[in-house]
C-alpha positions in Angstrom: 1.1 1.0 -26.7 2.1 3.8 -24.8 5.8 2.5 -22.7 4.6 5.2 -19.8 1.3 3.3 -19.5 2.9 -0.3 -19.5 5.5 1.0 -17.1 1.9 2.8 -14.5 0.7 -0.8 -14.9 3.3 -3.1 -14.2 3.7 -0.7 -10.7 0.5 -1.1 -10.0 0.8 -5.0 -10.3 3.5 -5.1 -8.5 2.2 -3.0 -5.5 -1.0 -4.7 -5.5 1.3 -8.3 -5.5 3.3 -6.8 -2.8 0.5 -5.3 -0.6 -1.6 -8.5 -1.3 1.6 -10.8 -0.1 1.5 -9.0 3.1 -2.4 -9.6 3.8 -2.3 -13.4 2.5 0.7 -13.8 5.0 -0.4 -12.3 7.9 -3.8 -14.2 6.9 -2.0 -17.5 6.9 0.7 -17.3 9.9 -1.7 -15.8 12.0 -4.0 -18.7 12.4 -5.4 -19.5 16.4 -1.8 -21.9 16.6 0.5 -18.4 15.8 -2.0 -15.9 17.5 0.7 -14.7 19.3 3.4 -14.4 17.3 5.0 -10.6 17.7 7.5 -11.3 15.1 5.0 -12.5 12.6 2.7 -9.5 12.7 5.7 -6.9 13.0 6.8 -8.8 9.5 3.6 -8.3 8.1 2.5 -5.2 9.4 6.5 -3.6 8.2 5.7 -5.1 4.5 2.2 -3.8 4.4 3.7 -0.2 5.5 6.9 -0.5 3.1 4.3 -1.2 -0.2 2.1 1.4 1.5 5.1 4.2 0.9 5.3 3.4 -2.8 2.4 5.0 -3.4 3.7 8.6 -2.5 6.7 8.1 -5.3 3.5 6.2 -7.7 1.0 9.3 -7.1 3.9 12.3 -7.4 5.6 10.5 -10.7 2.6 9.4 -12.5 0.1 11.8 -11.6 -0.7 12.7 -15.2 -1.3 9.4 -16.4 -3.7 8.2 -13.9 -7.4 7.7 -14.8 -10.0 11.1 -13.9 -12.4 8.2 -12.5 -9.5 7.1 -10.0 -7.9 10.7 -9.1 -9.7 11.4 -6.4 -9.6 8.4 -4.7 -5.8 8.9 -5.4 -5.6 11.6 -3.7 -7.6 10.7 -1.0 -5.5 7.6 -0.4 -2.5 10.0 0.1 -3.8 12.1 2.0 -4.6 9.1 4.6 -1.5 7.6 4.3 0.0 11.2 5.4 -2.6 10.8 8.1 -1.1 8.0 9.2 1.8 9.0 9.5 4.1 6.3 7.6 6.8 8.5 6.6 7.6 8.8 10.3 7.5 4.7 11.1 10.0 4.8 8.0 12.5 7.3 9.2 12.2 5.8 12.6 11.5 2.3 12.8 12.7 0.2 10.0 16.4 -0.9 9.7 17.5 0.8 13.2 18.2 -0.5 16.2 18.5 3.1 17.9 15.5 5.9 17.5 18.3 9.0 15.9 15.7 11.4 17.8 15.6 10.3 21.2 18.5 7.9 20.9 16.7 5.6 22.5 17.0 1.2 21.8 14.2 0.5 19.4 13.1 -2.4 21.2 9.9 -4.4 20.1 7.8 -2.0 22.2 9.1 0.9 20.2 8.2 -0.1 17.4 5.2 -0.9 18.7 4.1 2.5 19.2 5.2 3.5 16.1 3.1 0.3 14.5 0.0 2.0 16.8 0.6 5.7 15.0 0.1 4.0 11.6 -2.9 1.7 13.1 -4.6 4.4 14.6 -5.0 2.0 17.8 -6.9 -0.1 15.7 -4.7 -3.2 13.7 -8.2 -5.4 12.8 -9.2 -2.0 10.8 -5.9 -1.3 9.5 -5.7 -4.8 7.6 -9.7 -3.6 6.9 -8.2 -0.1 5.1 -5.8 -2.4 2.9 -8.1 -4.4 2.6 -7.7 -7.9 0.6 -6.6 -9.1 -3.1 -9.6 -10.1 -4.3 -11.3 -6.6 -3.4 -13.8 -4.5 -5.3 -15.2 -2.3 -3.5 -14.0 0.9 -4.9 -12.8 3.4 -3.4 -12.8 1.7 0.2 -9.7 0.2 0.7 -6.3 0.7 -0.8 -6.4 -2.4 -2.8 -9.3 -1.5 -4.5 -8.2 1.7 -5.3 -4.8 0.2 -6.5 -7.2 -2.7 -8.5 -9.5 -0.3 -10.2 -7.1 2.4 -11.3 -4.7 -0.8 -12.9 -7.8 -1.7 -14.7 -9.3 1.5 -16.1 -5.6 1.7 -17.3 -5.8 -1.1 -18.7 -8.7 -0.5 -20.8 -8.0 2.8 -21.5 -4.8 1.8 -23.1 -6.1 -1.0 -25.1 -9.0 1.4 -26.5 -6.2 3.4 -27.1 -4.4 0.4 -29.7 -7.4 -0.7 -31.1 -8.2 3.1 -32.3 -4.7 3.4 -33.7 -5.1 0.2 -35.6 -8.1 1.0 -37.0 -7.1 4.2 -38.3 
């Protein structure tokens, strides 16, 4: 067993835990009775977008190692979380109390606008574009993508041991 590829999946499980955590959560505390709840969602929402920036570190480090079936919806993820524009809610919204550009307070509001870059406007189709953990529809949402490039992994690898042992 290659320690590369057992190091590519246990990242993968753990970003697809982490991501997954964040969906099941918001899923649960946001029932009709916490609708409303503005700390809940910016918990959620600042998880979901923390996991979310892994992937840039994932894709750049293990870029060799990843599957040619998943590649391009690799790359394709990236380039939408560039779109997005979650580096920027990163360097500006989480852990400070004081925007460093404008020097403005970060109130809730702030971050707010920083939440609606990464949304696009749009939060019901940003949970849609993470979609959920039990998700298969390949290459449409960032947990399938995560999913089905841990699998084919998976079974590349074990190919891969059952090939040496039968040599």
């Amino acid at each position: 067993m290659n320690p590369r590829i057992t190091e590519v999946r246990r990242l993968l499980n753990d970003f697809m835990g982490d991501l997954g955590a964040a969906v099941q959560t918001r899923q649960t505390l946001e029932s009709p009775l916490n609708a409303e709840n503005q700390y809940v969602r910016r918990m959620c929402l600042s998880q979901a977008i923390l996991t979310l920036l892994k992937w840039f570190e994932f894709s750049k480090t293990y870029k060799a190692l990843l599957p040619e079936e998943c590649l391009q919806a690799c790359q394709a993820l990236e380039e939408e979380l560039q779109a997005r524009r979650i580096q920027l809610f990163r360097h500006r919204a989480i852990g400070r109390m004081v925007d460093k550009k404008s020097g403005a307070a970060l109130t809730g509001d702030a971050i707010d606008e920083y939440l609606d870059i990464v949304m696009k406007g749009d939060e019901t189709a940003f949970w849609a574009f993470i979609g959920t953990p039990s998700e298969t529809h390949f290459p449409k949402t960032v947990l399938s993508i995560a999913k089905r490039t841990y699998t084919s992994i998976k079974e590349t690898d074990q190919s891969a041991d059952s090939k040496a042992l039968s040599e």
